[in-house]
N, C-alpha and C positions, 0 to 999 in steps of 0.2 A: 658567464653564461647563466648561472644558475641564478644570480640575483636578475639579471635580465627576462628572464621567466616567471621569475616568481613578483616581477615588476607587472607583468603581462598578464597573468593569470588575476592581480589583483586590480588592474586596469579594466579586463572581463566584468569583472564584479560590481565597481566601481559604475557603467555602462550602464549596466541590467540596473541597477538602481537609480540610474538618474530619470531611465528612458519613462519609468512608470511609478508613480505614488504606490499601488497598488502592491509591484513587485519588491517596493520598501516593506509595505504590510506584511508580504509573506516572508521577508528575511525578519521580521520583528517575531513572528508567530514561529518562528523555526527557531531562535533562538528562546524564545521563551520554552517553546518545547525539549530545547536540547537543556535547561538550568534545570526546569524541571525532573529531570531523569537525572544530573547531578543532584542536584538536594538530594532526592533519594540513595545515590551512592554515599551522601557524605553523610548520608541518615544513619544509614546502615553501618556501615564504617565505623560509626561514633558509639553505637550502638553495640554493637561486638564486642569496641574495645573495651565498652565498659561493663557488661554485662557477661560475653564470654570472650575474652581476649585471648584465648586461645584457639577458636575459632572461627577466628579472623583472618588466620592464611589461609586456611581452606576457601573462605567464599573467595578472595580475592583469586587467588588459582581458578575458581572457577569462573570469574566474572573474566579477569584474562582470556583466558581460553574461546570465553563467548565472546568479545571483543573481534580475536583473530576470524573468528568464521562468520561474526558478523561481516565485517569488512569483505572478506572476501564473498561471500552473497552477494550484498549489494553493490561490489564492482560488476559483476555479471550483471546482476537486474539493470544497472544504468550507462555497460561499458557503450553505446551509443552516444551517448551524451559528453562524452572525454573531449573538453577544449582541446587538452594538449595531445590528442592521439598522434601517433607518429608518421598516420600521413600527412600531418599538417606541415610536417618539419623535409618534408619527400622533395622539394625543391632548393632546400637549402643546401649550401657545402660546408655542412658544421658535423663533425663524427659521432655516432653515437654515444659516447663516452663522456662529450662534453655536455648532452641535452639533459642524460639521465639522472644525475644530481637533480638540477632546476624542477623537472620533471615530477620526481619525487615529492620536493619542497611545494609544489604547485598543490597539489593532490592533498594536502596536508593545511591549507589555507581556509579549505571551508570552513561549515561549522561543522559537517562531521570529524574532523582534524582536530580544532583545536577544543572540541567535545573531550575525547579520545584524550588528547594531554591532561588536559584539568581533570578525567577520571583516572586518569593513571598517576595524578599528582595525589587526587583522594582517597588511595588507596595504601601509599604513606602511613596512614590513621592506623590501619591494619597492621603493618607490619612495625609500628613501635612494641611490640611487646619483648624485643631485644634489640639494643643496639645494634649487634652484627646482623641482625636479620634486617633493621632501615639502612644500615649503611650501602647492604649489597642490592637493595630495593634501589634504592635511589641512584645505586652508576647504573643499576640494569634498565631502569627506565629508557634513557633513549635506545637499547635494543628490541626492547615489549614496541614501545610505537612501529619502527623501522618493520617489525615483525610484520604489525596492524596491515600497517601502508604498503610491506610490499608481497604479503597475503591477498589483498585485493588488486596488486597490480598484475602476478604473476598468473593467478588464476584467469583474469580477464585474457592474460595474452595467449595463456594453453589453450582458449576455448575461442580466441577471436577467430577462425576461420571458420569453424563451424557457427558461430554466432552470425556470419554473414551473409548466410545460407537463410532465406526465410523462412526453411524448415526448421532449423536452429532458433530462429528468434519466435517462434510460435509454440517452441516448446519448453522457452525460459516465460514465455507467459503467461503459460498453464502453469509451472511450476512453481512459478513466482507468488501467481493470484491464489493456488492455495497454498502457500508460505504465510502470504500474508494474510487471507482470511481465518485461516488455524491457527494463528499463534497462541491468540488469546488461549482458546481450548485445549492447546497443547500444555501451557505452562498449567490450566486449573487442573487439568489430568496428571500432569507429573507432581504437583505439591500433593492431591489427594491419594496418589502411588504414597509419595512420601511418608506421607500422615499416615497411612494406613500399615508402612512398615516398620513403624517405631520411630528411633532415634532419631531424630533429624542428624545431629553434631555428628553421629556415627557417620552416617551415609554419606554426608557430605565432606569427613576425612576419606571417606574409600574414594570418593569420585574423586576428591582436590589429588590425592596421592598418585590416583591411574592417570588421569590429566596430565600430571609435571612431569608425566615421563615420555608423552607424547610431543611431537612440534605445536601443537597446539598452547600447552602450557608450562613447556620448559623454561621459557624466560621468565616467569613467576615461578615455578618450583624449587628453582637456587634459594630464595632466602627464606622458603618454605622449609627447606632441608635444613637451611643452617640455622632457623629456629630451632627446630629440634638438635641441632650438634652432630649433625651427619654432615661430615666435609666431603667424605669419599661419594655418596649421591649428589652432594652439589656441586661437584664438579662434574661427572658424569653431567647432568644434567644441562651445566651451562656450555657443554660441548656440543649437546643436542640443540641447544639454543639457539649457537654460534652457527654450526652446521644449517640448520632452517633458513636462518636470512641470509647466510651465501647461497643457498640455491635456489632461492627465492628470487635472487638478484639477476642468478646465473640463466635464470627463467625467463625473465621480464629482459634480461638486455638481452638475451636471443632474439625472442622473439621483437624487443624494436629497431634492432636491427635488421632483421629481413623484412620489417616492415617501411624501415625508410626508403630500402631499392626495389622492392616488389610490393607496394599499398595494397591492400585488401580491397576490395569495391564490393559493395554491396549487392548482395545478389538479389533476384525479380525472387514472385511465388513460381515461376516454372510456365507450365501451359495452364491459359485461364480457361476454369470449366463454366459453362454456360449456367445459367439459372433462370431457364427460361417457365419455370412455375412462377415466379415472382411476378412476371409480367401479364403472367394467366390469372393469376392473382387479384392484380390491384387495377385502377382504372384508366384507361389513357387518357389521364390530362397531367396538366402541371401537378397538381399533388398528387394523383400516384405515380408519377415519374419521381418527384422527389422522396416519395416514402420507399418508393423502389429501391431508389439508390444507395439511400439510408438503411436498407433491408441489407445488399450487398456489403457495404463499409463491413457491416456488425457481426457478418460472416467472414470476414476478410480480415480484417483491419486490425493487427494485435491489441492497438488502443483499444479499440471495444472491445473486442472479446474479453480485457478485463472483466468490464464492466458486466458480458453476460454470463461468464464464471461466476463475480461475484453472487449476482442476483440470485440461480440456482442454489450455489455453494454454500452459502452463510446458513440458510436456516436448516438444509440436510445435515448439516456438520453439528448444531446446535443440539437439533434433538437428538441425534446418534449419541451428542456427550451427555445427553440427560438421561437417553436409556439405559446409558453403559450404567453411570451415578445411580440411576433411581432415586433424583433428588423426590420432596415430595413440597405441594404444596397445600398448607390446611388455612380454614378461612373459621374467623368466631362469627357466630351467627348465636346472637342471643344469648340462651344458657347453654347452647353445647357447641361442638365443633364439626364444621366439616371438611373432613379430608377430601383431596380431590385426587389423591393417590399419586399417581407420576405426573410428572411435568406432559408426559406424550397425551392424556389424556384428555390437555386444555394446548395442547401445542398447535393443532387446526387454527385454535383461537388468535394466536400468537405468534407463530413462526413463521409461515408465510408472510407475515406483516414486514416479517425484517427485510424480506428480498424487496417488497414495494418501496419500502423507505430508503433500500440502496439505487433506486431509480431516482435519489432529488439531485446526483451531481450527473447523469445521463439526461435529463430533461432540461439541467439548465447549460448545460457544456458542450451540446447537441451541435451549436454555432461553432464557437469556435474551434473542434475538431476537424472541421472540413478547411481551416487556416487559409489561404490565399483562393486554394479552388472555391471558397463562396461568390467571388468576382463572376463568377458563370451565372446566377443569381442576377446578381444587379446588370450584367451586361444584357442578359436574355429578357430583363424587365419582369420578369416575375414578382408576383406583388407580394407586400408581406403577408397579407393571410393565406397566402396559397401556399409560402415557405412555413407556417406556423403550422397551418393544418397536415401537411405532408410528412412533417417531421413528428407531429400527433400520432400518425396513423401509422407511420413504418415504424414507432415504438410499442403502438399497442397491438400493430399485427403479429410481435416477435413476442413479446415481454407478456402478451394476455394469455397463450395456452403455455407459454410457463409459468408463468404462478400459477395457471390452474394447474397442472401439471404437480407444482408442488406441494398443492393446497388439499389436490386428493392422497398424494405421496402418503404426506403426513398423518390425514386422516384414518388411511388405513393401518400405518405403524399401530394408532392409538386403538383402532377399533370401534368408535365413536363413530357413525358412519351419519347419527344427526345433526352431527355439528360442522358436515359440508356447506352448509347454505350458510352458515356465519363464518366459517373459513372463509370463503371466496365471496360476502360482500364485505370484511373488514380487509381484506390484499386488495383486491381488483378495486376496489371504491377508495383504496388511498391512491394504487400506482394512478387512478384515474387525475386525481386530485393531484397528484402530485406533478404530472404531464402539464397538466392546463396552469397549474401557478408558476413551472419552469419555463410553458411558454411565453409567459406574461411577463418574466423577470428579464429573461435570457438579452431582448434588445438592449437593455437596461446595465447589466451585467453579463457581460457572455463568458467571462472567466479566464482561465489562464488551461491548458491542455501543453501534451508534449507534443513535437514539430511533426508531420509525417517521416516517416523512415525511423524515427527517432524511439528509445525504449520506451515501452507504456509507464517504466515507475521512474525515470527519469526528471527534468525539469519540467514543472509543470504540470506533473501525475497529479497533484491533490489540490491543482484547480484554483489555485492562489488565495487571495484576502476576500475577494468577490464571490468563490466557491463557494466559502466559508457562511460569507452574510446571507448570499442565497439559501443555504443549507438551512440555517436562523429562520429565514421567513417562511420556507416551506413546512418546519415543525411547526410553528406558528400556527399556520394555516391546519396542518393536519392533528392539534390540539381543538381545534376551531369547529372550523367547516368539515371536519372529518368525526370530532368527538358522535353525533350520533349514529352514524355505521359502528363503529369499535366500540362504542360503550351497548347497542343493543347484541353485537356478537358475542362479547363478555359475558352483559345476560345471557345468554342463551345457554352456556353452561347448565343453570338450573333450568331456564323453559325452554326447550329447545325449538318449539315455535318460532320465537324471535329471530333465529335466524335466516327465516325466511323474512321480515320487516328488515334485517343489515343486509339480505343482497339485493330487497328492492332500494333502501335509503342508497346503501353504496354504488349502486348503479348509476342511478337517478342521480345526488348530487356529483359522481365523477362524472357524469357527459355533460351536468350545468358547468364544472369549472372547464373542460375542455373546450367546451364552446365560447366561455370568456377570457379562456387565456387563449385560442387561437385569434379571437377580434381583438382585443386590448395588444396584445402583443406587437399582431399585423398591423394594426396601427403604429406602432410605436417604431417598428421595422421601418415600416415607408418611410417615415419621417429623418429614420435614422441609421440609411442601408453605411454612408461611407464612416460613418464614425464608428459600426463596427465590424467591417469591411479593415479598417486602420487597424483595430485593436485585437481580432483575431489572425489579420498576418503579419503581425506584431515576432519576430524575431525573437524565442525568450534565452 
């Protein structure tokens, strides 16, 4: 049964890659991304060994550790997406007992899987600095993985009933979306904790030591200990070990047992509340029915609300970690220098820029997030300019008073209360820019998105090879046809005038590109409703 599964889970795979060129591109970029992050372990690794080879179990314990609770995150973030969920298996007369092996092996086939082995094989490097401490590394290995795998199987099933609850899956999307927009900030904040409290090698034996005692890093901590010549903690320890993935297991076959006689069904958002300002709002025709509706989704829809966390979220989290830093930034001018003091005080200039630049995969991804229900489109005859410009208008009715929104935010953080007019024409005159070139690509490339019902960071979150390219042309573009908004708001730092010339440039050329990416587009649409009609209810 188990190879029977794990025949089937690679037959999945096998599918999804024949079905599209595209969806080969993005298993090429996933794996390039996942060698990537090994080099780096085997960087590191190599690097220890030879420079402090004694702590080298430390990082490993803790890289461990971050392993187990990565895994288990991102089973939550993508438990919607699970080929082999167990209600899939709800009709068969096979016991649970025989699935759960296969199951396991299945799960383990991605590239997050066989990621996960090869960093746990580079990790070996580390623990050569005594034989007894590689020998016990390398039987412990297939229990650190088992750990991994069934760390995200068992969490997914503690929380899958509450995950099937919409209220449940809207609050792993807020959690998710700043998971993932902080990380970055998180790790710069914890290395300059670090650095600022001395030792690095100290700090990082106290955390690798408190780690190995926990489930988190007991199955590294054994040959932690028995580097050092402590038997009596590594044993201790590898009972801790032992103990985690039997309840781990004891977890996960519970729970797929009650799920193969009693499935889980996904539950509705409850009672739908009206929003009838939207309709007050926008104009009765085809494009404000469609930007309407687009208004709705983006309220609604966990896929987008991604997208409108993102937007907000990135650059309030940005400057918050510059003021906590007080990084600074100085400029030579001539024979002296000038400081321009903290980051907050050119942040107007700059950090609303990042929320508009997080609108180039919402502009071009716009299509294929509405997946099959676009058919209402082509059946209603709706013509492409009226679908370009409606989907134009219910991004800039939502996404224009938040960046301003965050444009003034920042401003006042800074105190610079001149550098609003270059704030809000370098945001508003890229997000414009960037609307009208996603309209123009989107027929062209509409992308890859996750299924409705489906997690927002699942299959399909980061919008495939296409995402990508689009991503490419839109910087392009906003190096381009955007440089003279952002290069006079820059100026403006020292003349502050100028930023009254960036919100009339920024205005003035975002309404020229939205007026040609809604016609080039609409063109392109007509021409081309069923071929991406095909490709965004495309099955990923």
């Amino acid at each position: 049964m188990a190879a029977l599964l794990l025949g089937l889970q690679l037959r999945q795979y096998g599918r999804t890659l024949t079905r599209s060129p595209w969806a080969t591109v993005t298993l090429v970029l996933a794996v390039l991304g996942a060698l990537g992050a090994l080099g780096l372990v085997a960087t590191t690794m190599l690097l220890l060994r030879v420079t402090l080879p004694q702590t080298g179990p430390d990082a490993v314990v803790v890289l461990g550790s971050a392993l187990v609770v990565g895994w288990a995150v991102a089973s939550v973030l993508i438990s919607a997406d699970d080929a082999l969920a167990p209600e899939r298996f709800a009709m068969l007369p096979v016991p649970a007992r025989r699935l759960l092996p296969g199951v396991l092996l299945g799960g383990a086939v991605g590239v997050g899987g066989i990621a996960t082995l090869l960093a746990l094989l580079l990790t070996l490097i580390g623990w050569s600095i005594t034989w007894p401490a590689l020998l016990a590394a390398a039987l412990l290995l297939p229990l650190q993985l088992l750990t991994c795998l069934l760390a995200g199987r068992a969490l997914a099933a503690a929380l899958a009933r509450q995950l099937a609850k919409r209220s449940g899956r809207d609050l792993v999307v807020v959690i998710g979306s700043v998971l993932g927009i902080s990380a970055g900030i998180v790790v710069v904040v914890v290395a300059e904790g670090v650095r600022a409290l001395g030792s690095t090698e100290s700090l990082l034996g106290a955390v690798a030591g408190a780690l190995a005692w926990t489930p988190f890093g007991a199955a590294w901590g054994v040959p932690r200990a028995i580097a050092a010549g402590a038997l009596l903690p590594a044993a201790a320890q590898l009972l801790i070990a032992i103990a985690t993935a039997a309840l781990l297991w004891l977890v996960w076959a519970h729970d797929f047992r009650s799920r193969l006689t009693a499935p889980i069904v996904s539950g509705g958002g409850g009672r739908v509340r009206s929003a009838a300002w939207i309709d007050r709002l926008l104009p009765a025709t085809p494009v404000g029915a469609i930007a309407a509706r687009g208004l709705r989704y983006r309220l609604r829809d966990p896929r987008h609300l991604v997208n409108v966390i993102g937007v907000v979220l990135l650059p309030l989290l940005i400057l918050g970690l510059n003021v906590v830093m007080g990084s600074t930034v100085e400029l030579e001018l001539g024979e002296g220098v000038a400081d321009l003091g903290a980051l907050g005080d050119v942040g107007p200039l700059l950090l609303p820029l990042l929320g508009a630049i997080v609108l180039m995969s919402v502009a071009q991804l716009d299509t294929a997030y509405d997946s099959s229900a676009l058919s209402a489109h082509v059946l209603s005859g709706v013509s492409g300019t009226a679908d370009r410009a409606g989907r134009a208008l219910g991004m800039l009715v939502l996404f224009g008073p938040l960046l301003t929104v965050t444009a003034v935010v920042t401003t006042a953080i800074s105190g610079r209360w001149e550098l609003l007019p270059a704030s809000l024409g370098a945001t508003l005159g890229t997000a414009a820019l960037v609307i009208g070139v996603g309209s123009a690509i989107s027929p062209w490339m509409p992308g890859q998105t996750p299924a409705p019902e489906a997690s927002p960071f699942g299959t399909g979150s980061s919008g495939g090879a296409q995402a990508l390219l689009g991503a490419l042309l839109m910087l392009l573009a906003i190096l381009t046809a955007g440089a003279p908004a952002i290069g006079t708001a820059i100026a403006a730092a020292w003349f502050p005038w100028l930023g009254w010339v960036s919100l009339a440039v920024g205005l003035g050329l975002g309404a020229l590109a939205i007026w040609l990416g809604v016609r080039l587009g609409g063109r392109a649409l007509d021409r081309r409703w069923p071929e991406v009609l095909a490709a965004v209810s495309r099955e990923h």
